[in-house]
Structure formats: structure tokens, C-alpha cells
Kinemage of the C-alpha trace (Angstrom):
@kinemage 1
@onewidth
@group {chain A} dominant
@subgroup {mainchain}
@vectorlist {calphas} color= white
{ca unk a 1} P 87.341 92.538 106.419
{ca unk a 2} L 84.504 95.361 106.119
{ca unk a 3} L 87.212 97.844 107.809
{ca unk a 4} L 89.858 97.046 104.887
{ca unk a 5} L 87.353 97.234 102.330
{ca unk a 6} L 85.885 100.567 103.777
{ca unk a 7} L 89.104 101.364 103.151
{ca unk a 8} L 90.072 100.447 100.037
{ca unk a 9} L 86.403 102.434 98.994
{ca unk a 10} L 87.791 105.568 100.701
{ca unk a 11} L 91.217 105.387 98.845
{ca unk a 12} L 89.790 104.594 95.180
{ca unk a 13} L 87.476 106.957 92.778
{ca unk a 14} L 84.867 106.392 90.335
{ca unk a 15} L 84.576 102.967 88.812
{ca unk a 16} L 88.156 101.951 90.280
{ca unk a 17} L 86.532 100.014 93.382
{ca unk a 18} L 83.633 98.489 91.247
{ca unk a 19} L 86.790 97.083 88.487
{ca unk a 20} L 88.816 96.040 91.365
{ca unk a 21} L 86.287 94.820 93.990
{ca unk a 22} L 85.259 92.438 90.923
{ca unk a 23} L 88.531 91.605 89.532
{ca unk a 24} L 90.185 90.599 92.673
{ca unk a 25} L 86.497 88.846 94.640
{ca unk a 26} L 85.993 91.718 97.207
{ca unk a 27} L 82.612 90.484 97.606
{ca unk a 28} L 82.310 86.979 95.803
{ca unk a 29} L 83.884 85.150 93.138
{ca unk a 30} L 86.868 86.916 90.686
{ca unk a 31} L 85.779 88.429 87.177
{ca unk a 32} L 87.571 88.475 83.943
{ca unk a 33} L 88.148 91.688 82.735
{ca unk a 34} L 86.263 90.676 79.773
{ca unk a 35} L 83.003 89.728 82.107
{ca unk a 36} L 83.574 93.408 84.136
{ca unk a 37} L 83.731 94.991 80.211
{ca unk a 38} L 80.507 93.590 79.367
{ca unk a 39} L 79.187 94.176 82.938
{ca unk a 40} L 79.442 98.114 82.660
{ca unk a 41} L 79.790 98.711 78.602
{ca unk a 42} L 82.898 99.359 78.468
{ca unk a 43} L 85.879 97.564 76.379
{ca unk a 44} L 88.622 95.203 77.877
{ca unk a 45} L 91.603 97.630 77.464
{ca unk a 46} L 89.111 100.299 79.760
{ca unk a 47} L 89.202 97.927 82.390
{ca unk a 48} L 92.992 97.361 82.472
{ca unk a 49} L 93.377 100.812 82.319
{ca unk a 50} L 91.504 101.540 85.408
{ca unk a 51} L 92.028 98.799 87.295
{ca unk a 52} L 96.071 99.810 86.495
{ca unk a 53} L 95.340 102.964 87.805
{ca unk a 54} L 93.588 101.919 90.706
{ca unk a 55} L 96.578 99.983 91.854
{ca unk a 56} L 98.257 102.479 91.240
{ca unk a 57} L 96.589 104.261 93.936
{ca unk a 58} L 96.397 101.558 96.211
{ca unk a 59} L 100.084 101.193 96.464
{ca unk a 60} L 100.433 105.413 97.344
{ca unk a 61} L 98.258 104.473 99.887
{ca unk a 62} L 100.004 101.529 101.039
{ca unk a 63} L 103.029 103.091 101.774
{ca unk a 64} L 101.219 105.176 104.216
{ca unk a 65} L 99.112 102.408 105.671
{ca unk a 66} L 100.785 99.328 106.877
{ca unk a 67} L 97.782 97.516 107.968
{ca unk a 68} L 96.112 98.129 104.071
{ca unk a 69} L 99.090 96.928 102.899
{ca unk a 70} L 99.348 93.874 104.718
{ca unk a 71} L 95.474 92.625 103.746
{ca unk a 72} L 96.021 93.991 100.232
{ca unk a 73} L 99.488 91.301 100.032
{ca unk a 74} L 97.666 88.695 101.379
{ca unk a 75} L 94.798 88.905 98.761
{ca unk a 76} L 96.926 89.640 96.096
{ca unk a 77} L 99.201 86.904 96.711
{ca unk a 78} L 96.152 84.069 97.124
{ca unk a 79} L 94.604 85.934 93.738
{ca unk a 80} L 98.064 85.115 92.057
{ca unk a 81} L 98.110 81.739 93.356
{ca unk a 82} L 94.277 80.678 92.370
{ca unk a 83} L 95.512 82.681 89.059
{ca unk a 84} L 98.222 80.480 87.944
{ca unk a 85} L 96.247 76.771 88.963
């Protein structure tokens, strides 16, 4: 897991990995984008934009990278699931 979040690090810029390392657990427990907001000072609409962009990202990388891709589906898909409960 350290490996595929080493790379993840090396793929995003700025405040993208904090935003998504929160929003999807990286390290702990998922955050609202309203509790990452008020966690750096920024508004709601901020953290949707960077976290789009970050994905954004991510998925240019994915289609070079299999192996990011596959961990990246697999948390994706459980986020979705724990999500929609």
C-alpha cells in the first residue's frame, strides 16, 4: 500500500494529494469536503475543484500504469460502496 500511495504522491501536485488522501481515507477515515474546507481555509467548491482535477490526473496516469489503476478501482469502488450505505 505505501508503494501505491508513493505513487499516487509522485503523480499529484500541490494540495491535490492532501484533498484526495483525505477525501478518499489514504491514511484513516474519509472526509467531507466540507471538513477538508475547514481543515485548510479554503471553501467547499475549492475542494471539488481540486480534488476534480486531481482525478483528473490520476486517470492520465492510469492509462499508463496498470498496476495504479488497478489499486485506484479497487478503492474507488469500496469508497462508492461505503458512500451509498
Amino acid at each position: 500500500m505505501s508503494e501505491f500511495i508513493s505513487l499516487i504522491k509522485a503523480t499529484l501536485v500541490g494540495r491535490q494529494f492532501e484533498v484526495v488522501s483525505r477525501r478518499f481515507g489514504l491514511y484513516g477515515n474519509p472526509e467531507t469536503r466540507r471538513c477538508i474546507a475547514e481543515r485548510l481555509g479554503i471553501r467547499t467548491s475549492r475542494v471539488h475543484s481540486i480534488e476534480m482535477r486531481a482525478l483528473k490526473r490520476l486517470r492520465s496516469a492510469m492509462s499508463r500504469r496498470n498496476d495504479l489503476r488497478d489499486h485506484l478501482a479497487t478503492i474507488f469502488r469500496a469508497q462508492a460502496l461505503e458512500v451509498a450505505r
